[in-house]
LOVO-227494 format. One line per field, with one value per residue (C-alpha): chain; residue number from 1; x, y, z. Coordinates in nm, 2 decimals. Layout:
BEGIN
kette: (A_...)
nr: (NUM_...)
c1: (X_...)
c2: (Y_...)
c3: (Z_...)
This chain:
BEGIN
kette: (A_A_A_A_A_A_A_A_A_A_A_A_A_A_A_A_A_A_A_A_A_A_A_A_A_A_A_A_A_A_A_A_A_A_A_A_A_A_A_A_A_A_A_A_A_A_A_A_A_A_A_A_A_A_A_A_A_A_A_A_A_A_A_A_A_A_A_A_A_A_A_A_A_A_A_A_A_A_A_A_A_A_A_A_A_A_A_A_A_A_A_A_A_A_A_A_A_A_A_A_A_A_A_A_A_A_A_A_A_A_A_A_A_A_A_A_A_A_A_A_A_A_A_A_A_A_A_A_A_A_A_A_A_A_A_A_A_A_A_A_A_A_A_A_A_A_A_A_A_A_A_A_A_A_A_A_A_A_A_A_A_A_A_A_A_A_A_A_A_A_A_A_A_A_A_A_A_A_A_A_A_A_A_A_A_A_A_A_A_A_A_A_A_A_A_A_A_A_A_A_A_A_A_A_A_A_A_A_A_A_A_A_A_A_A_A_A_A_A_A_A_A_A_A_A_A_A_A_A_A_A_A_A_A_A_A_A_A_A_A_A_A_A_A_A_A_A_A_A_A_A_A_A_A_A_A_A_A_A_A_A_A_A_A_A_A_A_A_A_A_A_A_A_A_A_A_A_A_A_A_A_A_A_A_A_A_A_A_A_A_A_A_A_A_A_A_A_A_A_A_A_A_A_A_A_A_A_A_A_A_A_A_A_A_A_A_A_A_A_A_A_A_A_A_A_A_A_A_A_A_A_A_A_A_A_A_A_A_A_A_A_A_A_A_A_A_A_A_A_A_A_A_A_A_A_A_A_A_A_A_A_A_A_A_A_A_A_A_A_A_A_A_A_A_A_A_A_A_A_A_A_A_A_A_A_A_A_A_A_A_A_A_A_A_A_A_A_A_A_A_A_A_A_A_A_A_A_A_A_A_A_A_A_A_A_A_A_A_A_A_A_A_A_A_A_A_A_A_A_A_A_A_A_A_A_A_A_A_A_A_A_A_A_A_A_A_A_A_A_A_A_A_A_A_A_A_A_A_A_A_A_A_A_A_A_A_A_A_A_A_A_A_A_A_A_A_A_A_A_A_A_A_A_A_A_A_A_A_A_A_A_A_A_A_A_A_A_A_A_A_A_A_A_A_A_A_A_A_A_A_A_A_A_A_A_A_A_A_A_A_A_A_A_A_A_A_A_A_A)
nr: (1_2_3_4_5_6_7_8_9_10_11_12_13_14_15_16_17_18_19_20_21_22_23_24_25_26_27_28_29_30_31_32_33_34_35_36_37_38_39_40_41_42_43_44_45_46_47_48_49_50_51_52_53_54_55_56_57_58_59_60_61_62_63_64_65_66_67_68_69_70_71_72_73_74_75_76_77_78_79_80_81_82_83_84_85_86_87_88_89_90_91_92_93_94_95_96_97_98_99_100_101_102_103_104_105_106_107_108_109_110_111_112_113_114_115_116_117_118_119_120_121_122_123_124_125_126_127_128_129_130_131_132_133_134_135_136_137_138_139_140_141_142_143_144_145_146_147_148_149_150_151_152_153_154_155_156_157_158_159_160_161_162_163_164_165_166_167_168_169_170_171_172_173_174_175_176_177_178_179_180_181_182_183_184_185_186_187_188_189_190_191_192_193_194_195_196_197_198_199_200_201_202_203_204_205_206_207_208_209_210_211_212_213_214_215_216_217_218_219_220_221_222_223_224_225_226_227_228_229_230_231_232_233_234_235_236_237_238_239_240_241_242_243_244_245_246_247_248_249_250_251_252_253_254_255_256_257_258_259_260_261_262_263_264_265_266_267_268_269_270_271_272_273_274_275_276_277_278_279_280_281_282_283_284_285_286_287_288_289_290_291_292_293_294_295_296_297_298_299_300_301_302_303_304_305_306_307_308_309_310_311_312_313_314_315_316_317_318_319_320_321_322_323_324_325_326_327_328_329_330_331_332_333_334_335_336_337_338_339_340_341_342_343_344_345_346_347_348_349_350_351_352_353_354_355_356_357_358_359_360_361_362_363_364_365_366_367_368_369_370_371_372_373_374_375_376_377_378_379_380_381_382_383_384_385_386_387_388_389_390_391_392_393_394_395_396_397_398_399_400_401_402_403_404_405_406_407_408_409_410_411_412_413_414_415_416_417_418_419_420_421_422_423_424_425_426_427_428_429_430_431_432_433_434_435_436_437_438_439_440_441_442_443_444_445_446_447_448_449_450_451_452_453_454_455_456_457_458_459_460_461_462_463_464_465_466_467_468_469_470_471_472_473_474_475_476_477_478_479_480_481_482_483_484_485_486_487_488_489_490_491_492_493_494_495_496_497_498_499_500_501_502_503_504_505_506_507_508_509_510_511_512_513_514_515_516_517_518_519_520_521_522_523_524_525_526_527_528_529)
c1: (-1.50_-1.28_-0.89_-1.02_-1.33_-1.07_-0.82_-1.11_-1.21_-0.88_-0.83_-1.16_-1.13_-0.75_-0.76_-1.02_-0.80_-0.47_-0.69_-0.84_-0.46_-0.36_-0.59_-0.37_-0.05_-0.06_-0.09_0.10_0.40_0.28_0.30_0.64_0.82_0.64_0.63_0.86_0.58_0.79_0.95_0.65_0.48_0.79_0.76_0.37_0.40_0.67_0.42_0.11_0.35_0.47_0.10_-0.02_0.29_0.18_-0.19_-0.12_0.11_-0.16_-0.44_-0.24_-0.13_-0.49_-0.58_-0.99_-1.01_-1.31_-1.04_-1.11_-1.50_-1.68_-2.00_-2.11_-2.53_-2.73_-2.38_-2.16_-1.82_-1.64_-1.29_-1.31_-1.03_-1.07_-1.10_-0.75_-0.60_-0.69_-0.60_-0.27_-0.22_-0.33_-0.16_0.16_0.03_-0.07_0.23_0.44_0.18_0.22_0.58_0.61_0.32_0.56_0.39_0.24_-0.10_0.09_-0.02_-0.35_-0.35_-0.22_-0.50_-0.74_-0.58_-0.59_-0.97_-1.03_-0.88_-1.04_-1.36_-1.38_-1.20_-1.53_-1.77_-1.67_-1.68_-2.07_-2.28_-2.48_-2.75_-2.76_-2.55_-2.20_-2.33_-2.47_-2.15_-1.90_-2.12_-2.13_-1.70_-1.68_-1.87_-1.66_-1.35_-1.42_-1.50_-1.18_-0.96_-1.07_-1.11_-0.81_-0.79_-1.02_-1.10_-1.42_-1.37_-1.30_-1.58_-1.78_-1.66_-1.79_-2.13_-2.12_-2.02_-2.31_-2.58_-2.45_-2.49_-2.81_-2.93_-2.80_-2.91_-3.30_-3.17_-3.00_-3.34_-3.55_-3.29_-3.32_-3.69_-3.71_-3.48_-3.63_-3.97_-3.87_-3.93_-4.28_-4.38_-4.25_-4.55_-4.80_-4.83_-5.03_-4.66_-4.51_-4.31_-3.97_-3.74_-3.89_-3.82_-3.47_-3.44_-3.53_-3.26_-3.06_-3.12_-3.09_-2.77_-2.62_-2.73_-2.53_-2.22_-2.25_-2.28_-2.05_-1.82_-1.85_-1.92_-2.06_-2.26_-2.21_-1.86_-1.85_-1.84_-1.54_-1.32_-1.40_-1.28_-0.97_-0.93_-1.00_-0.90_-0.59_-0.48_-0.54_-0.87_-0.91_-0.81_-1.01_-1.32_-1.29_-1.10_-1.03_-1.43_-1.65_-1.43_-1.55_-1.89_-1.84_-1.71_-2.02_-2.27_-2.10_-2.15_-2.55_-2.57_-2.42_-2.69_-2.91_-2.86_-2.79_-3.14_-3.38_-3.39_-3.55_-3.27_-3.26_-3.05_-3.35_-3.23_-2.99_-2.73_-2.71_-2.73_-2.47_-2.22_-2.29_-2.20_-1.90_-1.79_-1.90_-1.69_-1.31_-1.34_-1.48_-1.24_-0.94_-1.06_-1.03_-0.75_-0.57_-0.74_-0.66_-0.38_-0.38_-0.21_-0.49_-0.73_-0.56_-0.51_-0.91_-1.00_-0.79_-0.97_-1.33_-1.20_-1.13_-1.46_-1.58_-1.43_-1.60_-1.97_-1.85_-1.75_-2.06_-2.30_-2.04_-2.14_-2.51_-2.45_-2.26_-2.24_-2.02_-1.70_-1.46_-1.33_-1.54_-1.42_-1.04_-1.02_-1.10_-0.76_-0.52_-0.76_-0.72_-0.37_-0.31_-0.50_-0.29_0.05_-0.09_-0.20_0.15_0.36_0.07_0.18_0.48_0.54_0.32_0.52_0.85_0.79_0.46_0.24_0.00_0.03_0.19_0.34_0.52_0.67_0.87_1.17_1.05_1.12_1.50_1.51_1.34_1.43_1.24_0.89_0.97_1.00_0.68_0.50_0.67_0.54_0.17_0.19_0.29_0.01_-0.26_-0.12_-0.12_0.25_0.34_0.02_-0.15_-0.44_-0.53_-0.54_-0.74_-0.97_-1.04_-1.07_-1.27_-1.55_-1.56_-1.66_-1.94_-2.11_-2.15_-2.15_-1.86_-1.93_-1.91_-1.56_-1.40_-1.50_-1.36_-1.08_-1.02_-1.08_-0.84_-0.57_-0.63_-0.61_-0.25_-0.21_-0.27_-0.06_0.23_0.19_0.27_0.59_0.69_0.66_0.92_1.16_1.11_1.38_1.31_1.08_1.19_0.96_1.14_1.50_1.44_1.32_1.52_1.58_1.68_1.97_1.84_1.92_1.68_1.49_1.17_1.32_1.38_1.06_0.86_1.08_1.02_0.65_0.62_0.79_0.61_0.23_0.31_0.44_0.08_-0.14_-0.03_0.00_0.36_0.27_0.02_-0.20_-0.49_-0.79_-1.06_-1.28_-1.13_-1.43_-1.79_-1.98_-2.19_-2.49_-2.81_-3.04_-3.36_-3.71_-3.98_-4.27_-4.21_-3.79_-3.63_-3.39_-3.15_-2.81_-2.63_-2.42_-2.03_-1.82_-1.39_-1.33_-1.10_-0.72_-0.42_-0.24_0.11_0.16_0.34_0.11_0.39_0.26_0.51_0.55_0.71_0.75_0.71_0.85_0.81_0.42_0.16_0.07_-0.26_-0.51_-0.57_-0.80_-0.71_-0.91_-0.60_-0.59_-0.20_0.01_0.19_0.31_0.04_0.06)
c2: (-0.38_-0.09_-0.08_0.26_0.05_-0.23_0.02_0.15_-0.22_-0.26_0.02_0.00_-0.41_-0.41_-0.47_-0.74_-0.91_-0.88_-1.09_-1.37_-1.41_-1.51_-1.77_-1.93_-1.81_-1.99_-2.33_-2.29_-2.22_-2.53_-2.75_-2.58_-2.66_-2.99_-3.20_-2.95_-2.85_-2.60_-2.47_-2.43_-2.25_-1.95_-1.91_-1.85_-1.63_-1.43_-1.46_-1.33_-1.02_-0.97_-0.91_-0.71_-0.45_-0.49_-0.40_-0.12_0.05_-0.03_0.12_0.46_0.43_0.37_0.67_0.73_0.98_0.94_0.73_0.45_0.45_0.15_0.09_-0.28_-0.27_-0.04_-0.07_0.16_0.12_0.48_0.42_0.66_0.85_0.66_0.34_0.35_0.50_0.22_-0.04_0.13_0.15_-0.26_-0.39_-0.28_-0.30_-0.67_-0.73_-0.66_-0.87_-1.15_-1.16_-1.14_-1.43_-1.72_-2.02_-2.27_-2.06_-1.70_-1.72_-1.83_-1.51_-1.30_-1.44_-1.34_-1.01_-0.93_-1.05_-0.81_-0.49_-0.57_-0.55_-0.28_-0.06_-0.23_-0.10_0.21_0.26_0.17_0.48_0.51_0.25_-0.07_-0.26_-0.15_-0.22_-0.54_-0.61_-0.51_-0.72_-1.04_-0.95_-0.97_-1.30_-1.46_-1.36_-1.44_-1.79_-1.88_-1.70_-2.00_-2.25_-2.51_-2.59_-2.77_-2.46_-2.44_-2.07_-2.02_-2.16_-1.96_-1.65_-1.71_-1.80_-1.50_-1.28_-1.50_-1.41_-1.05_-1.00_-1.21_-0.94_-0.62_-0.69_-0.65_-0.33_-0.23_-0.29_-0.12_0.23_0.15_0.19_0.44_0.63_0.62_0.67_1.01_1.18_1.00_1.18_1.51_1.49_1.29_1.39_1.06_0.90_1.09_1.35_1.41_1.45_1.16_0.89_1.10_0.99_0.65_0.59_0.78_0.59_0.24_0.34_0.43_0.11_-0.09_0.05_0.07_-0.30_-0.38_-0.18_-0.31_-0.01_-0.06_-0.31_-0.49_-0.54_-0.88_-1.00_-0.81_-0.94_-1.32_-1.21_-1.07_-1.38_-1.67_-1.56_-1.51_-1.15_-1.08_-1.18_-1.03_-0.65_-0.73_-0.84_-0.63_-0.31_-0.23_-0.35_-0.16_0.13_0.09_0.09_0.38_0.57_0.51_0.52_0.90_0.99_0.89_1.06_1.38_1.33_1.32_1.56_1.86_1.77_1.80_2.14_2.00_1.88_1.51_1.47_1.41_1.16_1.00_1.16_1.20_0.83_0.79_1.03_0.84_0.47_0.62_0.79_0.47_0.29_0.46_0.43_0.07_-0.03_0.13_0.01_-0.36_-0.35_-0.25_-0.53_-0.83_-1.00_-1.17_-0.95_-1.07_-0.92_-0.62_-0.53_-0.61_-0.41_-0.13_-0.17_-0.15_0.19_0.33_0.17_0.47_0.69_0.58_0.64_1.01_1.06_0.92_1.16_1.47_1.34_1.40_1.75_1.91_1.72_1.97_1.86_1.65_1.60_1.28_1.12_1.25_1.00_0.72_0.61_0.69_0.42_0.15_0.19_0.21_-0.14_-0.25_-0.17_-0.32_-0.66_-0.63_-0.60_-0.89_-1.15_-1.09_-1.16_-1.41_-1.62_-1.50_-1.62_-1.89_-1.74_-1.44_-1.41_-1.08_-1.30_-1.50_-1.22_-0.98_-0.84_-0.92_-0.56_-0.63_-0.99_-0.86_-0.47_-0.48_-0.59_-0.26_-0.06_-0.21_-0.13_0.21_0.36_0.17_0.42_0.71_0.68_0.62_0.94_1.07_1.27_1.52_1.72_1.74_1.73_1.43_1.54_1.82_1.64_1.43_1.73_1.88_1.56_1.62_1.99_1.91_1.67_2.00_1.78_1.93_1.55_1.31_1.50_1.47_1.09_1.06_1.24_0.98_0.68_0.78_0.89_0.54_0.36_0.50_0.41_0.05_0.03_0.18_-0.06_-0.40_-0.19_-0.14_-0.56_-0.59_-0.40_-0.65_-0.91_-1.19_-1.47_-1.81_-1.81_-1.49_-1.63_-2.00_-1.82_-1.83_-1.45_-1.41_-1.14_-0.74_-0.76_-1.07_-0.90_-1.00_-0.80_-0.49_-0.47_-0.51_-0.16_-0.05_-0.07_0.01_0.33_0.41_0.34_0.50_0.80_0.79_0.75_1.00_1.28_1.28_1.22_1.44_1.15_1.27_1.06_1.27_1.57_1.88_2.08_2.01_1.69_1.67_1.86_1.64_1.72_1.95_1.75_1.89_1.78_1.64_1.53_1.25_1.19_0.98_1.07_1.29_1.27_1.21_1.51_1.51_1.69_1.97_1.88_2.00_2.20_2.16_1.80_1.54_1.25_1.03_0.87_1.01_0.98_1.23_1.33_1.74_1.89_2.22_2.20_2.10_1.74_1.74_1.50_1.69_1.54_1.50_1.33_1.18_0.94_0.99_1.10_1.38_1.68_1.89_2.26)
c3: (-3.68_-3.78_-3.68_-3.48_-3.29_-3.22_-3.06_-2.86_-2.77_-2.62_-2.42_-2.27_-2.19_-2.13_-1.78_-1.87_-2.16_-1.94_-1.69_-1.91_-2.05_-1.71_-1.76_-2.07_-1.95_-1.62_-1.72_-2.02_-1.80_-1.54_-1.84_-1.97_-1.61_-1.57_-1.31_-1.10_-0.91_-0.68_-0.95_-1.20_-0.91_-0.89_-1.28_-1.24_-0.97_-1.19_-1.49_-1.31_-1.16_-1.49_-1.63_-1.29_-1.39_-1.79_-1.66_-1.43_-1.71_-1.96_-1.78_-1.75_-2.13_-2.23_-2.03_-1.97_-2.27_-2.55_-2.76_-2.49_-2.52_-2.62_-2.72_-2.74_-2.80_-2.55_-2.31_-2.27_-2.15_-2.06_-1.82_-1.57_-1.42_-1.08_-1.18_-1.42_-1.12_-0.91_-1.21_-1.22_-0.81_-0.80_-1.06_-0.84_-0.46_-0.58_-0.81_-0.45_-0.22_-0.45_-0.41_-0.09_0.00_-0.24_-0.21_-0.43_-0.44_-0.51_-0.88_-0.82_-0.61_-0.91_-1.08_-0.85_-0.86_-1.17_-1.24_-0.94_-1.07_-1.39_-1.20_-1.06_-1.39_-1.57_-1.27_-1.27_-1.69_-1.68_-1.64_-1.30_-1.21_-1.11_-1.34_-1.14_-0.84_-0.89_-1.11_-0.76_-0.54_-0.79_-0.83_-0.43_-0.43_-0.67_-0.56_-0.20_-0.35_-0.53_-0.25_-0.02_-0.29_-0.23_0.10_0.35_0.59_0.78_0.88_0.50_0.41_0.66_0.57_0.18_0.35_0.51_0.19_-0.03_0.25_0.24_-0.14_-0.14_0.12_-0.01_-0.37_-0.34_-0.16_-0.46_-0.69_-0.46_-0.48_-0.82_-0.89_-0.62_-0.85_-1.17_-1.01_-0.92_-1.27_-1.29_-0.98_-1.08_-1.35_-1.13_-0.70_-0.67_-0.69_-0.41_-0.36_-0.57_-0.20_-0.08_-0.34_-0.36_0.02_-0.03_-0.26_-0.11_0.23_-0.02_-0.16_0.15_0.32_0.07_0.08_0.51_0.50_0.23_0.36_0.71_0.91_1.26_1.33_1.01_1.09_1.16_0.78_0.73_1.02_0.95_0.59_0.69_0.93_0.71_0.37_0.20_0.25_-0.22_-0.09_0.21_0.06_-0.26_-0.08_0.23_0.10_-0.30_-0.41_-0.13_-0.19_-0.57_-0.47_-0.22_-0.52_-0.73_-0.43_-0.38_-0.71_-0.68_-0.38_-0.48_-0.78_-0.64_-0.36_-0.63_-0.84_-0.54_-0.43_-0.09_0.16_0.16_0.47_0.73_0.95_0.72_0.72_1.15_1.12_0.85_1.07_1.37_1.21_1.09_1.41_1.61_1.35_1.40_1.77_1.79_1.53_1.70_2.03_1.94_1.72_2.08_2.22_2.01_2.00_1.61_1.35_1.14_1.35_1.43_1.06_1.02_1.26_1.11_0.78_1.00_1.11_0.72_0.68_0.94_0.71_0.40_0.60_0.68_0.32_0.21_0.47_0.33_-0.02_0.08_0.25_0.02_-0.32_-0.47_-0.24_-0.30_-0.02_0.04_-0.33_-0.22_0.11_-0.08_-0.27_0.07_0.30_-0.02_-0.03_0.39_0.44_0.17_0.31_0.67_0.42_0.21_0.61_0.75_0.47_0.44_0.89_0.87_0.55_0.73_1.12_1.05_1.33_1.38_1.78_1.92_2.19_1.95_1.74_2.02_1.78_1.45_1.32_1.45_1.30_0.96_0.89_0.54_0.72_0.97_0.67_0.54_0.86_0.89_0.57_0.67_0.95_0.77_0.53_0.82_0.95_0.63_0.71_0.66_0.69_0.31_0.11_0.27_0.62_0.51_0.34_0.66_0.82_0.63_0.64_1.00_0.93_0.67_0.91_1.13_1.48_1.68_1.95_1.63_1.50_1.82_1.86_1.50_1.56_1.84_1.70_1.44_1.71_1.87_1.52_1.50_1.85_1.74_1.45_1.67_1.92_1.65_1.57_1.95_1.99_1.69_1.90_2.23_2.27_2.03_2.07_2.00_1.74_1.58_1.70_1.48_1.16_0.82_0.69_0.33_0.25_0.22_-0.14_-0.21_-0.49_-0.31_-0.02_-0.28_-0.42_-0.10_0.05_-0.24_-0.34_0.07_0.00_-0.35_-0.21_0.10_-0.08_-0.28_0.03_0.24_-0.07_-0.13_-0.48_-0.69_-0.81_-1.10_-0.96_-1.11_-1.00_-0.80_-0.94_-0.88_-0.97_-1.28_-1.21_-1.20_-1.44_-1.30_-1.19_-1.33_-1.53_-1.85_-1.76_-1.72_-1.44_-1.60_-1.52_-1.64_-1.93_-1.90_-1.95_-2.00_-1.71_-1.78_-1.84_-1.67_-1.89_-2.00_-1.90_-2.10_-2.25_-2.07_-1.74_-1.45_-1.13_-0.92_-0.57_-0.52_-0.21_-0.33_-0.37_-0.17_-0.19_-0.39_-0.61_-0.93_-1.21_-1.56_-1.90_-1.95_-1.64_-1.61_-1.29_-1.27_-0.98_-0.89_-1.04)
């Protein structure tokens, strides 16, 4: 191997190799600390944040240009814009939740964390087909697995049963799309096959079946809440959150696809389907998230409702593959369930309970967890009005049902509803519960960073920042059916770069310009022009 091929290994596998060093560097520093178990934990916990922050800054170094393409046999592995972005935006949302969970199992966490992110930067570098698919829905099963390994937890270990059946269910489903897909250039030569648009619909219909139960859009919800109530809340947002919004990613990409290479219109009565899951979604979601009284439950239930949003995006993907409006949603819902997970852990470590009843004036007893929850509302409202509000907007205008906008555009309303109401209880007079807790001082450096990183991923969901996620202009075209082609996908392009940037990753907040995603080949982040 050339020094050129080994600098190309690592910038395509650094997320990877940051996360198998985690698997040295943790019990090298157990065995440094000895048998100061409490203490050995804090170092690892520090040691895992340490390589969250290494990979996030790594990813954006490493960039998703062609210097980061590897070829290992038959395979290859091509970063894509979206997936350093998300490397980038975990390795600090998850650098932050770890901090603020402590506890013996916070490094264990980071572990998890970083073997996550890793997945899904490795999914989304494989072209289109199977592989990253199968690869996300393995990564959920395994993660959901050592989230709830270490403690003797029936409704833990329910919850992975759940998540094994799941994937044991949705993978034929992903075969099935598969040779649909690859059928449809055979019948192109041959009629006896069938038609081109209707082995299009079939995957298409496969495709979009996987991500609406991985996802867990209405009715398949029910995975994702016992998620989000038994596991810890890394595994929770992993499993429930960061992963199906992988796949949605890649499932949008194969939709669009295949949408622009049949000239016939595949929507049919998929895509009136796929609008009304995702309508039914935000307004069931919202509904119980005002009903329950958990905090676990209620942020769940919030992540069912972005799950709504990810259906819609997925039916606009189908309509009109040239948007990107549906690709442009995707980052701001990760990163709102994250801020909700980063304020849930951080209340429920703080007080030791997740009843409403028991915390009335936490946000008075604990300012930093209001300013957590604060900036989870601003990015679910996406203020002020952006590129992200439009973009919503705009989904609900593709789908072309003035009844399913306006019960969207409810169940959104009512979803901010909810989260408003968990910030009016911390301003109630305190509990005893909320009375008898320990605080630490404001300028705890766990207190710091968790305002902070609040402040930062707020500022990214809701389009303060101008992130570079990849793909204002159209999708790849897919390639023409007609006798004698192939329908393989089509080949990667750079996408065209923003000119006059610095190679330096930045981050800056704009109030001049309009808060906007642009797309880059270097994967950095910069203002928007």
């Amino acid at each position: 191997m050339t020094e050129v091929e080994a600098l190309a290994a690592i910038r395509a596998l650094f997320p990877t190799l940051m996360a198998l060093s985690s698997l040295a560097l943790v019990p090298l520093i157990r065995l440094w600390r000895g048998p100061q178990r409490d203490d050995a934990a804090t170092y690892a916990t520090f040691g895992v944040q340490l390589l969250l922050l290494i990979t996030a800054v790594g990813a954006a170094l490493a960039g998703a240009g062609y210097l980061s393409t590897l070829k290992i046999g038959q395979i290859a592995i091509d970063p894509s814009e979206p997936g350093r972005l998300l490397v980038l935006l975990g390795g600090i949302v998850f650098a932050v939740i770890v901090g603020a969970g402590e506890g013996r199992r916070a490094g264990a966490m980071g572990q998890i964390a970083l073997f996550g992110i890793a997945a899904i930067d490795l999914a989304l570098a494989i072209p289109s087909g199977i592989a990253p698919i199968a690869l996300l829905l393995f990564a959920s099963l395994g993660i959901s697995g050592a989230a709830a390994s270490g403690k003797d937890d029936v409704g833990r270990a329910r919850a992975v049963f759940r998540d094994l059946r799941t994937v044991s269910l949705l993978l034929p489903a992903v075969v099935i799309a598969e040779i649909l897909r690859t059928a449809i250039s055979y019948a192109a030569v041959d009629a006896s096959y069938a038609t081109p648009a209707s082995l299009a619909a079939g995957t298409a219909l496969g495709v979009s079946l996987v991500l609406i139960v991985a996802a867990g859009v209405f009715p398949f919800h029910g995975r994702l809440i016992k998620i989000f109530e038994a596991l810890p809340i890394v595994g929770s947002l992993l499993v429930g959150v960061w992963i199906p919004s992988a796949l949605a990613l890649i499932v949008m990409s194969e939709l669009s696809v295949l949408a622009s290479g049949i000239t016939d219109p595949l929507g049919g009565a998929i895509v009136p389907g796929i609008l009304l899951a995702g309508a039914a979604t935000l307004v069931f979601g919202a509904v119980s998230a005002l009903l329950h009284d958990d905090i676990g439950e209620i942020v769940g239930f919030i992540a069912v409702g972005n799950a709504g949003w990810l259906a819609l995006a997925a039916a606009a993907a189908l309509q009109s593959p040239t948007d990107t409006s549906s690709r442009l949603i995707v980052l701001p819902g990760i990163l709102t369930i994250s801020l909700f997970g980063l304020w849930l852990v951080s209340v429920r470590r703080r007080y030791g309970t997740t009843s409403i009843s028991e915390l009335g004036g936490w946000a008075r007893r604990t300012g930093a967890n209001g300013i957590a929850l604060v900036a989870a509302i601003i990015a679910l409202a996406a203020l002020p009005p952006g590129a992200v509000l439009a973009a919503r907007l705009n989904l609900l205008l593709l789908g072309g049902n003035p009844l399913i906008a306006l019960f969207a555009f409810i169940g959104q309303i009512l979803l901010i509803v909810a989260a408003i109401r968990l910030l009016l209880v911390g301003f109630t007079p305190q509990s005893q519960t909320v009375h008898e807790a320990e605080t630490r001082p404001f300028a705890n450096i766990i207190t710091v960073s968790l305002v902070a990183g609040s402040i930062f991923v707020a500022a990214a969901a809701a389009g303060w920042l101008a992130l570079e996620s990849g793909g204002t202009g159209p999708l790849p075209p897919a390639p023409s059916v007609s006798p004698g082609a192939s329908f393989e996908p089509a080949p990667s392009v750079e996408p065209s770069v923003v000119p006059s940037v610095e190679p330096t990753p930045s981050a800056t907040v704009s109030p001049e310009v309009s808060p906007s995603v642009v797309p880059s080949g270097s994967g950095e982040i910069s203002p928007a022009p």
